[in-house]
N, C-alpha and C positions, 0 to 999 in steps of 0.2 A: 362490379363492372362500371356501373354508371351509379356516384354517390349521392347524385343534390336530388333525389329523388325517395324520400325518408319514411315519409309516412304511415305505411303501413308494422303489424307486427316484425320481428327478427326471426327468421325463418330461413332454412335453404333456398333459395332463389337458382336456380339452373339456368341456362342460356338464352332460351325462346322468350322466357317471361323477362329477362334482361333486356332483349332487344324491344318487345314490345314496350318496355319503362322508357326507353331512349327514346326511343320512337314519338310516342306519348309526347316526352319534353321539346322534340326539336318542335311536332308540330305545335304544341303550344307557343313554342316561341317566335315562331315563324308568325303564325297567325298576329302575335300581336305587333312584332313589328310592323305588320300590313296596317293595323288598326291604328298605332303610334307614329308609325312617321307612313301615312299615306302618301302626301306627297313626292315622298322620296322613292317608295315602291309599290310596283304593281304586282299583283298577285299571277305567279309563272304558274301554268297547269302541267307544267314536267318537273318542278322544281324537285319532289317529291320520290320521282324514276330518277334524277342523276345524283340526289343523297343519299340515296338509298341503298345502289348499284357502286357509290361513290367512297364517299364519309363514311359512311355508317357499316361499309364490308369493313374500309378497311380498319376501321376502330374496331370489328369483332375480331380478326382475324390478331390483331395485335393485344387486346382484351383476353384473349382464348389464352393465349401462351403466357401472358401474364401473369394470369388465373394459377394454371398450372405449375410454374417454374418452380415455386418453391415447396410444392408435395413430394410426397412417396410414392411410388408404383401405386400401392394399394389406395390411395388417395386421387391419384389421377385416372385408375382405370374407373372407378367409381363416379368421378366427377362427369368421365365423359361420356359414361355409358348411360348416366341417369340422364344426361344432358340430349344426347343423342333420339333418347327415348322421347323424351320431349316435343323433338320434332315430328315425332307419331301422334302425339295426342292431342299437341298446341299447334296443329293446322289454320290455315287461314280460315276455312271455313267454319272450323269450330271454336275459334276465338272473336268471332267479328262483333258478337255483342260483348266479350268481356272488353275488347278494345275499346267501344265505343263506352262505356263505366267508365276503364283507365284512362282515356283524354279528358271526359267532364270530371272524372276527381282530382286531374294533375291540370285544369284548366284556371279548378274554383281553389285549388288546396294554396291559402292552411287553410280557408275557411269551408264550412259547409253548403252544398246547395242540393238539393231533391232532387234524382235525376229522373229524366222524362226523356221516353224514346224519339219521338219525333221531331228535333228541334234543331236548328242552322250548325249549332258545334255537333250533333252526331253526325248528319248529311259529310261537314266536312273530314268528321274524322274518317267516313269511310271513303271519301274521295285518297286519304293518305292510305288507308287500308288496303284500297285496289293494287296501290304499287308494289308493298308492302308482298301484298299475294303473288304479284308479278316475278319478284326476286327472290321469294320464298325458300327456294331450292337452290339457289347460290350457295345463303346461308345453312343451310342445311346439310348440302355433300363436301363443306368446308369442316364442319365438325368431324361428320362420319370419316370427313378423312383422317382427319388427325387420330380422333380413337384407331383404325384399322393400322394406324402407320404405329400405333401403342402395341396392338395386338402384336403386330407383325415381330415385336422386340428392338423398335427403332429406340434406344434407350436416352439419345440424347434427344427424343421429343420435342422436350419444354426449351431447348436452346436452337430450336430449328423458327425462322423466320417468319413473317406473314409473306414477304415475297415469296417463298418456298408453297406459299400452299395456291398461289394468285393461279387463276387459270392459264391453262395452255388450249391448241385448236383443239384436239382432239377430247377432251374433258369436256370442252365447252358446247361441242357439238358431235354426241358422241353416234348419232347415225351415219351410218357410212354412207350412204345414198345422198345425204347432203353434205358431206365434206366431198363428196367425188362430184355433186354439181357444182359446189362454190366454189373448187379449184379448178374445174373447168371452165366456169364464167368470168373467172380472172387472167385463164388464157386466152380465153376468144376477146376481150377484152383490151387484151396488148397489156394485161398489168403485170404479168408474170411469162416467165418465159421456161420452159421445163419443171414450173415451179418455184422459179427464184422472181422476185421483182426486177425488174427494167424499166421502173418508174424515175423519173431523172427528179432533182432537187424541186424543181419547177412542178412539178406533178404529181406530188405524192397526195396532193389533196384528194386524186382519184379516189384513192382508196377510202376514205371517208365516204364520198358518195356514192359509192358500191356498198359501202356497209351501212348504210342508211335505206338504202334499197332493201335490201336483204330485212334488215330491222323488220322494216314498213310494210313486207310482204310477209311478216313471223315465218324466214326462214332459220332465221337465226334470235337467241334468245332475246328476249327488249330489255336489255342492260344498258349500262351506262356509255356513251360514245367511245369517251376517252378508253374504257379498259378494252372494249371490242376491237378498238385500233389498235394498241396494242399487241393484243392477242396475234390477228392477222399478221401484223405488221411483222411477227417473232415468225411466226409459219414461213413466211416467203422472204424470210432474210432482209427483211427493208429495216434501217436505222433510223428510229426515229428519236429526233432532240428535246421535241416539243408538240403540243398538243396537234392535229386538225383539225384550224378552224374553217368556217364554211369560207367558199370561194366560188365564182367564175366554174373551174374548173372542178371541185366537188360537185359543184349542181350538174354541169354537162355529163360527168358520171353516172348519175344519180340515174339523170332521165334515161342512158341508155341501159344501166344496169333493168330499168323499169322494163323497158319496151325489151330486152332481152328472156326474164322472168317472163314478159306477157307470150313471148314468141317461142318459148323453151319451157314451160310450166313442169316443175320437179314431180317426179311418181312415187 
C-alpha cells in the first residue's frame, strides 16, 4: 500500500497496520516541516481530521482495489476477510501504544533511538491518534463493505471504483431519528423544500454552515467538510462545482442552525 516505509521484516501486512504506517509517515513529515520551515507554517490543530477524513480515505479506498485487482477469488476473499478481521483486533484503543513505537521508530528510522513513554513526539503522536480514532470506522465499513459486496458474488469487485464505495446520507447517518431531524432542520431552515434544495447560486454556502452545526453538536459524524457537503449536498439534489468555503452567509447559518439544535434538541 504505502512503500517508502521499509524497515521492518517482510511479512503479510493487512490493511489497519497499512494505514497506521501511513499515518506514522504523514505525521512525521508534517511535523517536521513545522520544525524546518517554521516560518512559513503554523501548526493547524484540524490538520490531522481533514487528512485523515480526506487523503488518507481516499488513498485507502483507491489502495484496497488496487491491492485486489490482480488476484483470484480465493486470494481476495482471503485478503479481505483477514483484513477485515483486523479491524476487530487493531482498534484504536488497543493500538495507541503500538502507535506511539511506530511514530518514534518511523521518526528516528534508519537510525536507532530508545524509546521512552512520556516524551513531546508520543504526546504529539496521540494528538494524531485522537483523529485517527475519530474516523476509525469510516475506514473500517469501507473494507467490510467491499468483502460483503465479494460475498455477495459481485464478481467484477476489483474493477469497481473508490467513488462507488464514497459515502451516501443514509450510510453516513444510518439512525433514522437523525436523518428525520436533519431533514427536518433543513426544512424549517428554507434550505430544502419537499426535500429538494432551493438554495440559489448565492446561498449554497448555507449548507456548510448547517453542516458545521450539526459537526459541532456530534449530530453528524466529525469527518472532513468537504466530503460531508458533498454527501448532503447529493441527498437534496444541490449541484455542487466546488468546494464550501466559509462565508457571510455560512456563518449566519451556522448561528441559526445553533440556536435551532439549542430550541429543538434531538431524542
Amino acid at each position: 500500500m504505502y512503500s517508502n516505509f521499509q524497515y521492518d521484516e517482510p511479512k503479510d501486512v493487512f490493511i489497519v497496520e497499512e494505514l497506521e504506517k501511513r499515518l506514522a509517515i504523514e505525521a512525521v513529515e508534517y511535523k517536521r516541516k513545522l520544525d524546518d520551515e517554521w516560518e512559513k507554517y503554523t501548526f493547524d490543530p484540524m490538520y490531522f481530521d481533514n487528512f485523515i477524513s480526506g487523503v488518507l480515505y481516499n488513498e485507502f479506498l483507491n489502495s484496497l482495489f488496487e491491492r485486489i485487482k490482480p488476484l483470484n477469488d480465493f486470494e481476495i476473499n482471503k485478503y479481505l476477510t483477514l483484513s477485515v478481521n483486523q479491524f476487530k483486533t487493531h482498534t484504536p484503543e488497543k493500538r495507541a501504544e503500538a502507535f506511539k513505537r511506530l511514530y518514534h521508530d518511523t521518526y528516528w528510522f534508519p537510525n536507532y533511538m530508545e524509546y521512552k513513554e512520556e516524551t513531546y513526539l508520543s504526546k504529539y503522536a496521540m494528538h494524531v491518534w485522537k483523529h485517527y480514532a475519530n474516523h476509525f470506522d469510516l475506514f473500517k465499513e469501507a473494507a467490510t463493505s467491499a468483502l460483503n459486496d465479494f460475498k455477495r458474488g459481485i464478481t467484477s469487485i476489483s474493477k469497481k471504483t473508490s467513488k462507488e464505495l464514497k459515502k451516501d446520507f443514509n450510510s453516513l447517518i444510518p439512525q433514522t431519528n437523525k436523518q428525520d431531524y436533519i431533514l427536518q432542520l433543513l426544512e424549517d431552515l428554507s434550505i430544502t423544500l419537499n426535500g429538494t434544495s432551493i438554495l440559489t447560486p448565492r446561498k449554497k454556502g448555507a449548507l456548510r454552515g448547517v453542516i458545521e452545526a450539526l459537526r459541532e453538536k456530534m449530530i453528524i459524524p466529525n469527518i472532513g467538510l468537504s466530503t460531508l457537503c458533498n454527501v448532503f449536498a447529493d441527498k437534496i439534489n444541490l449541484e455542487l462545482k466546488s468546494e464550501l468555503d466559509a462565508s457571510t452567509t455560512s456563518e449566519k447559518y451556522k448561528k441559526e442552525a445553533l440556536q435551532y439544535i439549542k430550541n429543538n434538541p434531538i431524542h
